[in-house]
LOLUM-514182 format. One line per field, with one value per residue (C-alpha): x, y, z. Coordinates in Angstrom, 1 decimal, decimal comma. Last residue first. Example, Ala and Ser with C-alpha at 12.3 -4.5 7.8 and 13.67 -1.06 7.14 Angstrom:
2
xx [13,7;12,3]
yy [-1,1;-4,5]
zz [7,1;7,8]
// end
This chain:
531
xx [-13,2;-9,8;-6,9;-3,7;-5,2;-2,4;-4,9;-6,2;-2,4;-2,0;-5,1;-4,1;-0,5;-2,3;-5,0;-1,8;0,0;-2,1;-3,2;0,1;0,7;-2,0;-0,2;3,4;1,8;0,4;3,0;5,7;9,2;8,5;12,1;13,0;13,6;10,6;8,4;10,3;8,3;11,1;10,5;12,0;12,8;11,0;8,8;8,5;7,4;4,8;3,4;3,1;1,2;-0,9;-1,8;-3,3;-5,3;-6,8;-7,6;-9,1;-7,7;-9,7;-9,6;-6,7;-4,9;-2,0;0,5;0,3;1,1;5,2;5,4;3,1;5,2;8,5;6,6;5,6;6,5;3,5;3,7;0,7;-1,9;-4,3;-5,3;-2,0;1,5;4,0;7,1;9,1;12,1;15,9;15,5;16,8;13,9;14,0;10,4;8,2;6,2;5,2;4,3;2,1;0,1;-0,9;-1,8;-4,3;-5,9;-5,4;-7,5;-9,4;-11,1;-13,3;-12,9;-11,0;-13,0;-13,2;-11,6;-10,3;-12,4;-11,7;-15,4;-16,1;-15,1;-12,3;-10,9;-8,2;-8,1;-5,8;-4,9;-5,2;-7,9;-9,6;-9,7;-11,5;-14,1;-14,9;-15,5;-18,0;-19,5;-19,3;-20,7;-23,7;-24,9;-24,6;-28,1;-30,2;-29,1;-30,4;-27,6;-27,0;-23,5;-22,1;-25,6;-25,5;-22,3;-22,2;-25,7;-23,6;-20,4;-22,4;-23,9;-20,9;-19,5;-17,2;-13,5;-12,0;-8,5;-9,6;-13,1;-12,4;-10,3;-13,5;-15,9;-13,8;-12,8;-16,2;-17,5;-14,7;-15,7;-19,5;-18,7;-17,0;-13,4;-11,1;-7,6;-5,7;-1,9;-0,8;1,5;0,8;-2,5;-4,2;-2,1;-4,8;-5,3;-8,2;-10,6;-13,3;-17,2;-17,2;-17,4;-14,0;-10,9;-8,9;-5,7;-2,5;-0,8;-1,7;-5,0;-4,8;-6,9;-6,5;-8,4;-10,5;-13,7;-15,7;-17,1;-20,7;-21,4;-18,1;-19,7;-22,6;-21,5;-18,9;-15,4;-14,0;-11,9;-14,1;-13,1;-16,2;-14,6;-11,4;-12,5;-11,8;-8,1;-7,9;-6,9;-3,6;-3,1;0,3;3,0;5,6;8,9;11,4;9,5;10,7;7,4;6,7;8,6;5,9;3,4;3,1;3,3;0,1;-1,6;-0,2;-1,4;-5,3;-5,5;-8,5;-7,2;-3,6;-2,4;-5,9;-5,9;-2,2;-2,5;-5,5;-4,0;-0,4;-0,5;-3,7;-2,2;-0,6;-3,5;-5,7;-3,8;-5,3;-3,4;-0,9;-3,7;-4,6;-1,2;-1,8;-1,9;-5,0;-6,7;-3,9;-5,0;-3,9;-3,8;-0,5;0,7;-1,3;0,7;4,0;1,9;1,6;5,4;6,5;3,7;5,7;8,8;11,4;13,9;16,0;18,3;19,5;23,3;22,4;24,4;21,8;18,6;19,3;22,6;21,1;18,0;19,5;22,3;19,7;18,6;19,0;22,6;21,5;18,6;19,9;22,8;20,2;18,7;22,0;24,4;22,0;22,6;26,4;26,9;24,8;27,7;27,4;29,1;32,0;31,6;34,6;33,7;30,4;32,4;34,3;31,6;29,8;32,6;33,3;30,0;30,1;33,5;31,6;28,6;30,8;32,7;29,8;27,9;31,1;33,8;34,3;33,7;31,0;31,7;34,3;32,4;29,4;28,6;29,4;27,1;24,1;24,7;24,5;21,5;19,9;19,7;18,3;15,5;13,7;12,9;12,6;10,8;11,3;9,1;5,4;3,0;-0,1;-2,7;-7,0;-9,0;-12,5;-11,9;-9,2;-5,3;-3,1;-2,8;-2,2;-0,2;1,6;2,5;3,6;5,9;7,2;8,0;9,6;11,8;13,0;13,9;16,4;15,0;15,3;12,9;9,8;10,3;9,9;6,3;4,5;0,9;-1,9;-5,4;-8,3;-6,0;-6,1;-4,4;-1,3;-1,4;-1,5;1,8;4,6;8,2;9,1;8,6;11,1;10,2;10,6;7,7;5,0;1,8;-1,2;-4,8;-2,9;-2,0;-0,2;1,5;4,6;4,6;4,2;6,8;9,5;8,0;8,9;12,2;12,2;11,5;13,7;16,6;15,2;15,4;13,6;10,3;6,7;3,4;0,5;-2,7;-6,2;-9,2;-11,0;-9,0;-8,9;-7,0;-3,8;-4,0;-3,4;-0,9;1,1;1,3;3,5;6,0;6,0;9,6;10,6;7,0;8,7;5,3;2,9;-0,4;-4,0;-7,4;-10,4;-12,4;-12,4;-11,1;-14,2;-13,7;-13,4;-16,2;-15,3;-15,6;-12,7;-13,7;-14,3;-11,0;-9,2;-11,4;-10,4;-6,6;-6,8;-8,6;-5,7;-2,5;-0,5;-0,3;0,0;3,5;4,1;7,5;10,3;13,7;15,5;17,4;21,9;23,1;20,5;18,8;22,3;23,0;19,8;20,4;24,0;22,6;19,6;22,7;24,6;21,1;20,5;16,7]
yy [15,3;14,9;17,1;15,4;15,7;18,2;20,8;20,6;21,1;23,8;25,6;24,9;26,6;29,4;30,5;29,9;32,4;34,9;34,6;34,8;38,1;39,7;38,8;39,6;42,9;43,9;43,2;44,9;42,4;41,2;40,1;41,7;39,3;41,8;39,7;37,8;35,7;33,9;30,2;28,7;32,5;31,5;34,9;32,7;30,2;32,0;33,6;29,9;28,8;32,2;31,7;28,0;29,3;31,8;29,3;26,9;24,5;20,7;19,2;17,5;20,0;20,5;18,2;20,1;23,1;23,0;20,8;23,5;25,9;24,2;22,7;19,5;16,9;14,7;10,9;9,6;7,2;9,3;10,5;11,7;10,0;12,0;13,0;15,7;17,1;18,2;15,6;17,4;17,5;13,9;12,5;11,0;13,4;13,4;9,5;10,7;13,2;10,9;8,2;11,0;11,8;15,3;18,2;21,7;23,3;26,1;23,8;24,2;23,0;19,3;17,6;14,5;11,1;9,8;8,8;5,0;2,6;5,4;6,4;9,5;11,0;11,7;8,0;8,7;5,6;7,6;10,5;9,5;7,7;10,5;12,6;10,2;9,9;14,5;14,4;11,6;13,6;17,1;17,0;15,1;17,3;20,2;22,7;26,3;25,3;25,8;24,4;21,4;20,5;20,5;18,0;15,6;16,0;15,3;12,6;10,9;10,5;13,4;12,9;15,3;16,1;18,1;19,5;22,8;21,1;18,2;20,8;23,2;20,1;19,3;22,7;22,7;19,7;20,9;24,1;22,2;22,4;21,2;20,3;17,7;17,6;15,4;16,7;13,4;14,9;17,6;20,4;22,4;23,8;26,2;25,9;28,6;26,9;29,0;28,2;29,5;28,4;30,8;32,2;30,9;30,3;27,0;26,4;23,7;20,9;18,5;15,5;13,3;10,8;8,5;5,2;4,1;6,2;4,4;0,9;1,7;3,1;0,0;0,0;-2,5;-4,5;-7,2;-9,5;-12,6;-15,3;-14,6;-15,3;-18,6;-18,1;-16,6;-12,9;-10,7;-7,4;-6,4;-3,3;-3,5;-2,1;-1,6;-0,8;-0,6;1,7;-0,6;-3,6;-3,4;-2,8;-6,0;-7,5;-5,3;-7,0;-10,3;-10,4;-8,3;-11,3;-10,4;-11,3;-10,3;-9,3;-7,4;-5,2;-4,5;-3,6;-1,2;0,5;1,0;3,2;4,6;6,2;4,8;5,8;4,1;0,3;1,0;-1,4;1,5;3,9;1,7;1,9;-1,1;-3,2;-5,6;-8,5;-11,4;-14,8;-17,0;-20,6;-21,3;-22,3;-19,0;-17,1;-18,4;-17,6;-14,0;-13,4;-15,0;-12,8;-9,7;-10,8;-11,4;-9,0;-11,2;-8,9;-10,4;-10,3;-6,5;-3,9;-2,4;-2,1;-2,4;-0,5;1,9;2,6;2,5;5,5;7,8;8,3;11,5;10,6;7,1;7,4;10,5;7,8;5,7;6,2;8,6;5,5;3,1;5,2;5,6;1,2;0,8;2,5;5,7;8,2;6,1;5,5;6,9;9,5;8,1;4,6;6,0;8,2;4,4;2,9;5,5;5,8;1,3;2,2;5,1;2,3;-0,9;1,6;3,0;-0,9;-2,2;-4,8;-3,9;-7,0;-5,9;-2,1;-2,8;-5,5;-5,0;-1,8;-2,8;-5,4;-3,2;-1,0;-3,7;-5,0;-1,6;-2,6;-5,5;-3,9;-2,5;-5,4;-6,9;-6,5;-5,6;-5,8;-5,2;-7,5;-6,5;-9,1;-9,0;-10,6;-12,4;-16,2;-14,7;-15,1;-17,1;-20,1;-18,2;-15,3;-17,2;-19,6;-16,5;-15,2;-18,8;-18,9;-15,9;-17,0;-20,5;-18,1;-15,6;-12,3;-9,1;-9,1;-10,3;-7,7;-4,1;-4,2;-7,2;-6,4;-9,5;-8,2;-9,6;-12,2;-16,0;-17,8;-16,9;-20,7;-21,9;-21,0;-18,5;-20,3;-18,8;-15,2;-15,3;-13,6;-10,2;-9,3;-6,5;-6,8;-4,1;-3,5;-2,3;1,6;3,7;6,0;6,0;2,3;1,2;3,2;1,5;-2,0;-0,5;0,2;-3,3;-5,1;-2,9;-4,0;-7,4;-7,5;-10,7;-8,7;-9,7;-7,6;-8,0;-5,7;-6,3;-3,5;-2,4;0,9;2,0;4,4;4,2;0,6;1,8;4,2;1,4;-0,7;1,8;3,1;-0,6;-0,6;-2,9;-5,2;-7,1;-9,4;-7,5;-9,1;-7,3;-8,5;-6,1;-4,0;-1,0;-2,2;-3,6;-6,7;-7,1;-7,1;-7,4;-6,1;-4,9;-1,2;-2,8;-4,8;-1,2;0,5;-2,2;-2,0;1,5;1,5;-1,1;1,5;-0,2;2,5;4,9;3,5;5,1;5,0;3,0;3,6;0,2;-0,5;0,1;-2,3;-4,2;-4,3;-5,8;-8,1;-9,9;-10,4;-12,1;-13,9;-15,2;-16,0;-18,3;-19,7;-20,8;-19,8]
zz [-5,7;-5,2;-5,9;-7,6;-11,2;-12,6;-13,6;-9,9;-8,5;-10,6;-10,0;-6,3;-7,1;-8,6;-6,0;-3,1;-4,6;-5,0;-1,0;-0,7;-2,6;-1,0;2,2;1,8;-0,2;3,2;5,2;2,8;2,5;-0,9;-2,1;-5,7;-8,9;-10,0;-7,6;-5,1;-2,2;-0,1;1,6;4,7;5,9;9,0;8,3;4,3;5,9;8,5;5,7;3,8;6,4;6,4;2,8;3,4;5,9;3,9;1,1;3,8;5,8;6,6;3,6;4,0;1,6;4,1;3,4;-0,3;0,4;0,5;-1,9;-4,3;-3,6;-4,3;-7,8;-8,1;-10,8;-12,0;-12,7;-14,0;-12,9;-14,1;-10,3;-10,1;-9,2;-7,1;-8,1;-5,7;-7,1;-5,2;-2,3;0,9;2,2;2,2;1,0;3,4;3,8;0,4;0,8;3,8;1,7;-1,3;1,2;2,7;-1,1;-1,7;-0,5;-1,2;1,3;-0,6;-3,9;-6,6;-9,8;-11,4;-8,6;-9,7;-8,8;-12,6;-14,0;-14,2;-17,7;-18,7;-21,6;-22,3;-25,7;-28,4;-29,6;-33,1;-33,1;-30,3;-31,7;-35,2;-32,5;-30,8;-33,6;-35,2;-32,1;-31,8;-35,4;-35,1;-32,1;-32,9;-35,0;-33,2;-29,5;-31,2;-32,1;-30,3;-30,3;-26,2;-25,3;-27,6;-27,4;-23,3;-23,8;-25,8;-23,9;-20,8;-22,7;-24,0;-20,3;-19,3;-17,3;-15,0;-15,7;-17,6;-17,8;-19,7;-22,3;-22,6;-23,4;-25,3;-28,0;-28,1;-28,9;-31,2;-33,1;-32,7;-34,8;-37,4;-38,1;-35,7;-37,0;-34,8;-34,4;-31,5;-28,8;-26,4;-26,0;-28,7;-30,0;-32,1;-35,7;-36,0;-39,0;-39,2;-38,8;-35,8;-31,9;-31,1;-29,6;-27,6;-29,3;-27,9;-32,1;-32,1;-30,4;-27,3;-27,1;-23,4;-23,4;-21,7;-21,9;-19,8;-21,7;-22,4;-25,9;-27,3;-26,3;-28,0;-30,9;-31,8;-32,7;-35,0;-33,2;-31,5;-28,7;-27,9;-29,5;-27,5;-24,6;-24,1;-25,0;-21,4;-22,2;-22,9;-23,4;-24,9;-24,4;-27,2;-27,3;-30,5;-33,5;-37,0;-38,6;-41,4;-39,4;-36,4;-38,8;-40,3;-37,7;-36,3;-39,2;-38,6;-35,4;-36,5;-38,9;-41,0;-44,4;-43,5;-47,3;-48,6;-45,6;-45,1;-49,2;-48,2;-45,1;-45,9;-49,3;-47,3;-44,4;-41,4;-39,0;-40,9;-40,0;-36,2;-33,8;-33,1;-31,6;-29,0;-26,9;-24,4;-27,4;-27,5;-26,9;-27,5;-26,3;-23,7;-23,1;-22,6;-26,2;-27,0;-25,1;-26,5;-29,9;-28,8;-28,1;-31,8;-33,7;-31,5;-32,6;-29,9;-27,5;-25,1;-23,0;-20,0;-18,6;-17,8;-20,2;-22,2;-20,6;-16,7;-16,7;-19,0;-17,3;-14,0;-15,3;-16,5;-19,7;-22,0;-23,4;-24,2;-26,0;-28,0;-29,2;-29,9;-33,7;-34,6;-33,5;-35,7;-38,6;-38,2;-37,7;-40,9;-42,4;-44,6;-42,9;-41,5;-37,7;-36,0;-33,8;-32,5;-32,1;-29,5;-28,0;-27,4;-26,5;-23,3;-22,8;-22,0;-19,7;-17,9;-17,6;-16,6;-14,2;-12,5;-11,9;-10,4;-11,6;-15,1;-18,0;-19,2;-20,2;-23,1;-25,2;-23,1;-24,4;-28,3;-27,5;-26,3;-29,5;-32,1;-30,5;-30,9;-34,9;-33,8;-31,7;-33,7;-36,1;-33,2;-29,8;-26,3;-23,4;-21,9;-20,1;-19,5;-18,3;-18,0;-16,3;-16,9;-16,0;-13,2;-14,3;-12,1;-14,1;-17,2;-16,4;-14,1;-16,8;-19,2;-16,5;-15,8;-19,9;-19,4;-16,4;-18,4;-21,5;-19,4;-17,7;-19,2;-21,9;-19,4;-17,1;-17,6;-17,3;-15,8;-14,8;-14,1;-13,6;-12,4;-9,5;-8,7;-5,6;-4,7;-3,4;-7,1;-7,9;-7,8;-7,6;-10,8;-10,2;-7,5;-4,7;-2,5;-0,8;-1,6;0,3;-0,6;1,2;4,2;3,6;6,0;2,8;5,1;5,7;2,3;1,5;3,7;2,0;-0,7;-0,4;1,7;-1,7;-3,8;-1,5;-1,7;-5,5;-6,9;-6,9;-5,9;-6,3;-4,2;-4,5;-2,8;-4,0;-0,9;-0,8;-4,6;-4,9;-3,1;-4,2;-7,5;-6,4;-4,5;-7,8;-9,9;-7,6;-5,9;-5,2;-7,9;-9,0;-11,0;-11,5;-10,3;-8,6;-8,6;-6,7;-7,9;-5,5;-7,4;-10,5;-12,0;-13,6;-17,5;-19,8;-23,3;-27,0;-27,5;-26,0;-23,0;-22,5;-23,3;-20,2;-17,9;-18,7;-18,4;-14,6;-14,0;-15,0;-17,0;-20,1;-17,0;-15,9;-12,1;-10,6;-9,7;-11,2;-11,0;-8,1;-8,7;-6,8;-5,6;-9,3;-10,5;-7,9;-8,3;-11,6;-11,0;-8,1;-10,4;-13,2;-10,8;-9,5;-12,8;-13,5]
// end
């Protein structure tokens, strides 16, 4: 990279540092589960050896590590003031199984030595041709026989109509000296061109795709996404043969549910069939203009083991992986072990209909487990006591069923079970790592984010900010309410119930103990407590 435009890039994630947080679709234990279901065998995460490439702050490599203590993580970042951000938190959360230094991605080589899995999200778009094509050699030369790499970043068709946007931004917003007056410049355009777009121009439709983009994004993401100096979106057939000229082969998308033709209905399945003759690339380019998509998030492999990747699912690899979900009845009635249908919200709002007794039983199973995750014969045996079924008879329905909601992309996978707590326990707790990075945050800081057990992100609560340094499983429930007695005495908290403040000793205390039952509930439900 020009060192002109490396200052320039530089400048831009010192100025304003990207948002640095936890990406589930990269998270390593998904990457491992993915390479399964394809047909291969990738290394276990626990003890695995990771490297990000844009690694920012390490929001979504120090979780992993967080995790897994005898795995090794390093990730690298051309930003030093996202380096020692990290660096800061790496500190607080007192771990030493993870290294984060500020480096160019280009002058990685064979020293790093080699590492399972390979993450670069938010990266490879928004560096110039000579940086991508470093990325992809890293990816290569880095990459362990049996790993795995995600790389995510932009792609056309979607993308061209966005391109019209991003310039119009950098037509006014570009040539401003600081970071808030390119982006109040770049609005400025944007609200211009709102009220003057004719109805029917090409220029109107593509201002109703983004403008909602735009309005509901903070300020990094538009800095970074729209008015950086790097923006280089590509076709996704065009991405996987620069893989291929470096000896990697596409496995999978990071998003499952996309790469399945069935989910697009029948109009789209059959002629996709007949036209890509087996080509699961050309299939998913296919797709990619049908639906007009913008980002893509891809697994790659070493080209040698390709042979061995297989995309029709097969029984026993479904029956080996972990399983969750969450199912929730429309309407707020409980579901039911009928043969009645019942319409339910399933994960990332999808609409499932569950019809058969064993679908519901399945759908209760795995609802009442969550965030825990259930092998296939947990769910099995589950099915057949909440049915009344012999196990011969619920089997082939709760596979087939597994497999329809895993090509929707309504389930969670795992290779090992997720370490959540599947009830409350008497002395509940969170990992240590989990605690100190809390502790960490300013009290002055209006939201606390902290990444689950999933690899999410997950807002807390004011109660449940205030609890959580404690759950080191050392307090119990009573001592839990006392603590937050003695806050609300030091008027640091305020119990209200009828918008009234408790002030009765007696009701202060029933009312804690209350309070701290539902904010541990909470906490369990949103996979921060351990098992």
């Amino acid at each position: 990279m020009p060192d002109s435009l490396t200052s320039t890039l530089t400048s831009y994630y010192d100025a304003v540092p990207y948002d640095s947080h936890p990406f589930p679709q990269s998270a390593v234990e998904h990457l491992e589960a993915l390479a399964f279901l394809f047909g291969l065998e990738a290394p276990p995460p626990q003890k695995a050896r990771v490297l990000e490439l844009g690694c920012a702050a390490g929001g979504n490599l120090i979780p992993f590590a967080t995790r897994h203590p005898q795995a090794r993580a390093v990730g690298v970042d051309l930003s030093r003031v996202q380096a020692a951000q990290g660096a800061a938190a790496l500190d607080q959360a007192g771990l030493s199984n993870i290294e984060l230094k500020a480096f160019n991605i280009a002058d990685i080589d064979a020293s790093f030595g080699l590492f399972d899995y390979i993450v670069c999200h938010g990266v490879y778009s928004w560096v110039p041709g000579p940086v991508q094509d470093a990325i992809l050699r890293v990816c290569a030369e880095n990459l362990a026989p049996g790993g795995v790499v995600y790389v995510s970043y932009n792609v056309y068709p979607g993308w061209k109509a966005r391109e019209i946007v991003r310039d119009a931004m950098i037509l006014r917003g570009g040539p401003r000296d600081t970071p808030e007056e390119k982006l109040s410049y770049a609005r400025g355009m944007l609200e211009f061109l709102e009220q003057s777009a004719r109805p029917d121009s090409v220029l109107r439709k593509t201002l109703e795709e983004t403008m909602p983009i735009v309005r509901n994004s903070g300020n990094y993401y538009l800095l970074h996404e729209f008015l950086e100096p790097c923006n280089e979106p590509c076709y996704f057939k065009e991405f996987v043969a620069r893989a291929e000229a470096r000896g990697l082969a596409y496995l999978c998308d990071a998003e499952p549910s996309t790469m399945f033709v069935q989910n697009y209905g029948e109009k789209v399945r059959d002629p996709l069939l007949r036209e890509c003759g087996g080509s699961q690339v050309m299939m998913e380019q296919y797709l990619d203009f049908l639906v007009n998509r913008t980002f893509r998030q891809t697994l790659l492999v070493k080209q040698g083991n390709a042979a061995n990747i297989r995309y029709r699912l097969e029984v026993p690899r479904l029956r080996a992986l972990e399983f969750a979900g969450v199912f929730r009845v429309d309407g707020g009635e409980a579901l039911t072990i009928d043969a009645r249908e019942q319409p339910c919200t399933a994960l990332r709002d999808l609409k499932v209909t569950l019809r058969l007794p064993a679908h519901k039983a399945v759908a209760q199973a795995l609802d009442a487990s969550y965030p825990c995750s259930m092998s296939t014969e947990a769910l099995l045996a589950a099915v057949v006591t909440l049915t009344g079924e012999p196990h011969a008879a619920v089997e082939p329905i709760v596979l087939a069923m597994l497999e329809e909601l895993l090509i929707l992309g309504a389930l969670r996978i795992r290779r090992t079970p997720v370490s959540a707590a599947a009830s409350v326990s008497a002395l509940p707790q969170v990992l240590a790592p989990v605690r100190r990075a809390l502790a960490g945050l300013p009290a002055s800081q209006a939201t606390a984010v902290l990444c689950n057990q999933w690899h999410e992100p997950v807002s807390l609560t004011v109660l449940e900010r205030s609890l959580l340094p404690l759950l080191d499983g050392a307090h119990t429930h009573e001592a839990l309410a006392a603590f937050l007695l003695d806050e609300v005495r030091a008027e640091r908290l305020r119990f209200l119930k009828d918008d009234q403040p408790l002030t009765d000793p007696s009701a202060l205390h029933a009312f804690a103990q209350e309070q701290v039952a539902q904010a541990l509930q909470s906490l369990r439900r949103k996979a921060l407590l351990t098992a």
